[in-house]
C-alpha positions in Angstrom: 140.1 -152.6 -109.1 138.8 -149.2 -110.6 136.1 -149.5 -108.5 138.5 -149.8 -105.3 140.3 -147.3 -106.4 137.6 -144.6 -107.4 135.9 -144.8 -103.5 139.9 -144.8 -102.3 140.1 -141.5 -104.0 136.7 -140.1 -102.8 137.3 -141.0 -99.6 141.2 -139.3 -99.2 139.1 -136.4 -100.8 136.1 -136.4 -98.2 138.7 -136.9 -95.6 141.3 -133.9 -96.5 138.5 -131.5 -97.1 136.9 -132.3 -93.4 140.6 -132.0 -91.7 141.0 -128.8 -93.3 138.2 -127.4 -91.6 138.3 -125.0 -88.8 135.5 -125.2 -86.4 136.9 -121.9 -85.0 135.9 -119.6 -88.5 133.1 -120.0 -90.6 133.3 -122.3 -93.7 133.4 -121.0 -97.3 130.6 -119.6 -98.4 129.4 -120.3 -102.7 126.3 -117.9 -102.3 127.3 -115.1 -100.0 125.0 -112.9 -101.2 121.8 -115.2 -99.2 124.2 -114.7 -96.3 125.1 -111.3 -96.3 122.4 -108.9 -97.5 123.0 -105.8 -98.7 122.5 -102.8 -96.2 120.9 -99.4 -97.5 121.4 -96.3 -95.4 117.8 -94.4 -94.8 117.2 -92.2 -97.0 120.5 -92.9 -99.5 120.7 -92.5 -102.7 121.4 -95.5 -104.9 120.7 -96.8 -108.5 118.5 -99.8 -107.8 115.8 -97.7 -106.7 113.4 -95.6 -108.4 115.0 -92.3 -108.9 117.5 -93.2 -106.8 115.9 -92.9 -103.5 115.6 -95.6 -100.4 113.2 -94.3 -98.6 110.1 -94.3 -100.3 106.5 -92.8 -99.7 103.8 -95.2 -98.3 101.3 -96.4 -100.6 98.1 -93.9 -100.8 95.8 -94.5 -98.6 97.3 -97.0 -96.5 97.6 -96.6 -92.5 100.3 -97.5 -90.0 99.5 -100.5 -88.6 97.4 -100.4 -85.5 95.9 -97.1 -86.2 93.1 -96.0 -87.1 91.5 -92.7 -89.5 89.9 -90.0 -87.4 87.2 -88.2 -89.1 86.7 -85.0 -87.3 88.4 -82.2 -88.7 90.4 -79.6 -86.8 88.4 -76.8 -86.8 85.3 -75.6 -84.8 82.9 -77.6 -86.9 84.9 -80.3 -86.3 85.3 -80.0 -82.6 81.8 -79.1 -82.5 80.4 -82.1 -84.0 82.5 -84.6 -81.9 81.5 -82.8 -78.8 77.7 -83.2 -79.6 78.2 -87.1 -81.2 81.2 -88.8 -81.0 80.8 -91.5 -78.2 83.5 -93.6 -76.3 83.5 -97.1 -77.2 85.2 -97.9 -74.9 83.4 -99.7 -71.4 84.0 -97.6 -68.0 85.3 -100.4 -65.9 87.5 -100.3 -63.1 90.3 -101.5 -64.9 89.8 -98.9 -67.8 89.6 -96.0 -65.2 92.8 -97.0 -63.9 94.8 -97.0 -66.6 93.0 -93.7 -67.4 94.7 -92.5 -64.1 98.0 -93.8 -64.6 97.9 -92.1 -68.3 96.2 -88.9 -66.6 98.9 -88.5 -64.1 101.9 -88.6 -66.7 100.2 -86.2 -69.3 97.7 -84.3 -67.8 97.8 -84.2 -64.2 101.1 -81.3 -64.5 98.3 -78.5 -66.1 94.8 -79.6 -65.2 95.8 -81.3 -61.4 95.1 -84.6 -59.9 91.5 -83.6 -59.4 90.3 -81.6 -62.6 90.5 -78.7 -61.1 93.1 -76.9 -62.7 95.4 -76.5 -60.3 98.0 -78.1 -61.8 101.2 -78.0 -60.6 102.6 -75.8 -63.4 99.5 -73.6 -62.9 100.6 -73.5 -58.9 103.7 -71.9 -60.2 101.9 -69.6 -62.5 104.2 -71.5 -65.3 101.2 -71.5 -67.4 97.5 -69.7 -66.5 93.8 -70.0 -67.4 93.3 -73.9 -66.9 89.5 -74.4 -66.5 88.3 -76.7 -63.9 86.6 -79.9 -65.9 83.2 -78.8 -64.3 83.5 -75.5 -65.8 79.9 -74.5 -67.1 81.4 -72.6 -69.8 82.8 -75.6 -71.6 80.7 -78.0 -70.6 82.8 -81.0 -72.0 81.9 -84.5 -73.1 83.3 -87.4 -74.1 83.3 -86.0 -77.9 85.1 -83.2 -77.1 87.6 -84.3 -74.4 88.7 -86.5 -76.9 89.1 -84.5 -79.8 91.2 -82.0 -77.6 93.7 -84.8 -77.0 93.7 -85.5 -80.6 94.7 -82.2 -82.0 95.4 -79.8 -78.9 93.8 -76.5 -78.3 95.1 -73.1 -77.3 98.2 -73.7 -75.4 97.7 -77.3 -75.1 99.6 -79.9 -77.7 98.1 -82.8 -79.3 98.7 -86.2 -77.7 98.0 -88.1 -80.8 101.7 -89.0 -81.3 101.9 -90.3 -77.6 99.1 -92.0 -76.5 97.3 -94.7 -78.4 93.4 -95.1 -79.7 92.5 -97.2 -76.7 94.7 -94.9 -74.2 93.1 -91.7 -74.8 89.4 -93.5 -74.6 90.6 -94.6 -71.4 92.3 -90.8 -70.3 88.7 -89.8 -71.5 87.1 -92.2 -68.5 89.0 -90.7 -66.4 88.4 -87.3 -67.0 85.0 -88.1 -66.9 85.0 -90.0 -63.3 87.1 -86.4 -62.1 84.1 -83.8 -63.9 81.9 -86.3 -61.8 83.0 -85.7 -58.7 83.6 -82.5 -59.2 79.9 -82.0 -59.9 79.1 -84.3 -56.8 77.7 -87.1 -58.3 78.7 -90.8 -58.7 81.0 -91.6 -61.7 80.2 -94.2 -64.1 81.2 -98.0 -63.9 79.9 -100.3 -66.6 79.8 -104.0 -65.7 80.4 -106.2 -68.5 78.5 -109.2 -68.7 80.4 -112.5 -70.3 79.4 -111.7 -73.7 80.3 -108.4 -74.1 83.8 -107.3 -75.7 86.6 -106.7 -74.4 87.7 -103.5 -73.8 90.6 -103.4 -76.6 88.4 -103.8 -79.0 88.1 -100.2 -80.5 85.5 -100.0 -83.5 85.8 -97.3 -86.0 84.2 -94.1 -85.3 82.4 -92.4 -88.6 81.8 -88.8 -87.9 78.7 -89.1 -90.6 75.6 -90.2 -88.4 73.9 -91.0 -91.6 76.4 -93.5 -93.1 76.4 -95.0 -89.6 72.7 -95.9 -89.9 73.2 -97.0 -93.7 75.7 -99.5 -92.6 73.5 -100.8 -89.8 70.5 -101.0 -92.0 72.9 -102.7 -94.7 74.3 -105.7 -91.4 71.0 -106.3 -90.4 69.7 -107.3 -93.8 72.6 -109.2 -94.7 71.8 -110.9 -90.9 
């Protein structure tokens, strides 16, 4: 009879508990805080941080995600030695050079003109002056130096770095390559890629010491 009478209970008690529930709101909630976190406005002040501060400095000598260290400086011996050794690692395929135009034509083609000559259209208008043709002896530009112009500007020119990615301005530097090429009247370069040979997003990292380049080498091949 106890026995009866215990599940009787437990179940009037299962049962009231389920009628009084309202599919309509949300149940009750025991833990709320694993429901609702707490929000912290960017750069707020509050007491369970260190000094009172959200926002917080990254941890030295950690990088954003996806990017990677450049190691020429800005200055002319900087720009000097990436125009005489840095390389782009990038291949010259067709499909590189056209995303190199389709980059070109949004950030460069307004100054330096849809065929490197710099006859841009804001130079047509004399909105800005003294845009060199790519083939301009003067300069004589490679790879190196194309790209660390797009890195950290020059004269009146901005940097691009905040706009363009590692792999996009390799592929703008294609491009402006292909243009000083026919500018010059000869062919521009095309790579073909056999099966085994990576694929183009695959940007290694670029040391600007020659002589740490050829340690590391030395130290892969014996460790081959």
């Amino acid at each position: 009879m106890k026995n009866t009478l215990k599940i009787v209970t437990v179940t009037m008690m299962v049962f009231t508990l389920l009628s009084c529930q309202d599919k309509r709101k949300p149940n009750y909630q025991y833990m709320p805080n694993m429901y609702e976190s707490v929000g912290y406005e960017t750069y707020g002040e509050y007491n369970v941080f260190e000094n009172d501060q959200e926002a917080k400095l990254p941890v030295e000598g950690s990088v954003p995600r996806g990017w990677m260290p450049y190691d020429f400086e800005n200055s002319n011996k900087g720009y000097q030695t990436a125009k005489d050794s840095l390389k782009n690692p990038i291949a010259y395929t067709e499909e590189n050079l056209a995303e190199g135009k389709a980059l070109y034509d949004i950030y460069c083609a307004v100054c330096h003109g849809a065929k490197g000559d710099g006859q841009g259209i804001l130079v047509q208008r004399e909105k800005i002056l003294g845009v060199p043709a790519y083939n301009d002896a003067g300069r004589a530009i490679t790879e190196g130096s194309i790209y660390h112009v797009m890195y950290y500007g020059i004269n009146s020119m901005g940097s691009y770095a905040s706009q363009t990615s590692i792999e996009e301005r390799w592929q703008i530097v294609a491009y402006v390559e292909k243009l000083k090429a026919e500018l010059d009247g000869k062919a521009p370069r095309v790579d073909k890629l056999d099966e085994s040979d990576a694929p183009s997003d695959m940007i290694p990292a670029v040391n600007a010491d020659p002589e740490v380049a050829v340690a590391e080498e030395a130290e892969e091949t014996t460790n081959e």
